[in-house]
C-alpha positions in Angstrom: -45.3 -25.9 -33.6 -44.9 -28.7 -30.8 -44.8 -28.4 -27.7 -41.3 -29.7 -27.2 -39.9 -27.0 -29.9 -41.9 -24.3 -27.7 -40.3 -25.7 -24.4 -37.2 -25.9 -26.2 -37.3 -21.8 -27.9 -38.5 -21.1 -23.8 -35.5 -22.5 -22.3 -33.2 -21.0 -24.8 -34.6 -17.9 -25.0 -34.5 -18.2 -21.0 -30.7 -19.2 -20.5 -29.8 -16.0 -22.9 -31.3 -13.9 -21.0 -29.4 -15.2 -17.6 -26.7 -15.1 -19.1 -27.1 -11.4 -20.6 -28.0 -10.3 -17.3 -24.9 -11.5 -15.4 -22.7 -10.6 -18.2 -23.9 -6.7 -17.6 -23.9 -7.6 -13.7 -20.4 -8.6 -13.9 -19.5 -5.2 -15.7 -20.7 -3.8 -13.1 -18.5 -5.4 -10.7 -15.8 -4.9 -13.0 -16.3 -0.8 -12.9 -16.7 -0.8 -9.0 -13.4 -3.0 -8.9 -11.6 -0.4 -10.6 -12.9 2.9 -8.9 -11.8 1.0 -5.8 -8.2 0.5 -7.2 -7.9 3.7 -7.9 -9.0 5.0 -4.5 -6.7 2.2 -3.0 -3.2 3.3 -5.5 -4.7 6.9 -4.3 -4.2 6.2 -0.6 -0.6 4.1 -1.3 1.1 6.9 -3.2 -0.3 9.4 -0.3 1.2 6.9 2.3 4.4 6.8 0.2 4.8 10.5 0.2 4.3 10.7 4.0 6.8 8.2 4.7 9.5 9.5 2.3 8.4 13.0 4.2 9.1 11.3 7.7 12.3 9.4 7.0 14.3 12.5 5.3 14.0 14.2 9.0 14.6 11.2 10.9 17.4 10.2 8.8 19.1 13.7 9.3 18.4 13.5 13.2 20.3 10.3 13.0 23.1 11.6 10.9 23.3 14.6 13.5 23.3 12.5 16.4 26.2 9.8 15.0 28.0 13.2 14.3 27.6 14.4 18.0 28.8 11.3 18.9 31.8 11.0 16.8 32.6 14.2 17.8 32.6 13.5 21.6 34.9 10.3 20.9 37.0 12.5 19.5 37.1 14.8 22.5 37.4 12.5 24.5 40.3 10.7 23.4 42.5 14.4 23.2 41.1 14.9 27.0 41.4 11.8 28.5 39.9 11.6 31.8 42.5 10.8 34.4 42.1 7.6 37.0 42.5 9.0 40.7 44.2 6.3 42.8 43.3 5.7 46.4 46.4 5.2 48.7 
């Protein structure tokens, strides 16, 4: 065997195994990508939730409140409030 088909096997056998090794390195990555998508959809359905839990209150204390207000316009134009004139 020659030295050049030695180098040659050395470098091959060499540039496999880089390649191997990032190959499992970027599974790796790959798996830690995906635990942290699934803790990241974890926390936006939680936020989700809270917000849909927030806005059905607030939406109500809106409703109420346009109600309230409605409801004084209304009184307000069978009472009306009468000008006094100064003389």
């Amino acid at each position: 065997m020659d030295t050049t088909q030695l180098v040659i096997i050395i470098s091959i056998v060499s540039v496999s195994l880089v390649i191997v090794i990032c190959g499992i390195w970027l599974m790796f990555i790959l798996k830690e990508l995906r635990l942290a998508l699934k803790k990241t959809n974890g926390i936006i359905d939680d936020t989700k939730a809270l917000t849909t839990s927030l806005s059905r209150p607030i939406s109500s204390l809106s409703e109420f409140l346009m109600g309230f207000k409605n409801g004084l316009h209304l009184f307000n134009s069978l009472f009306p409030k009468e000008k006094k004139d100064k003389s």
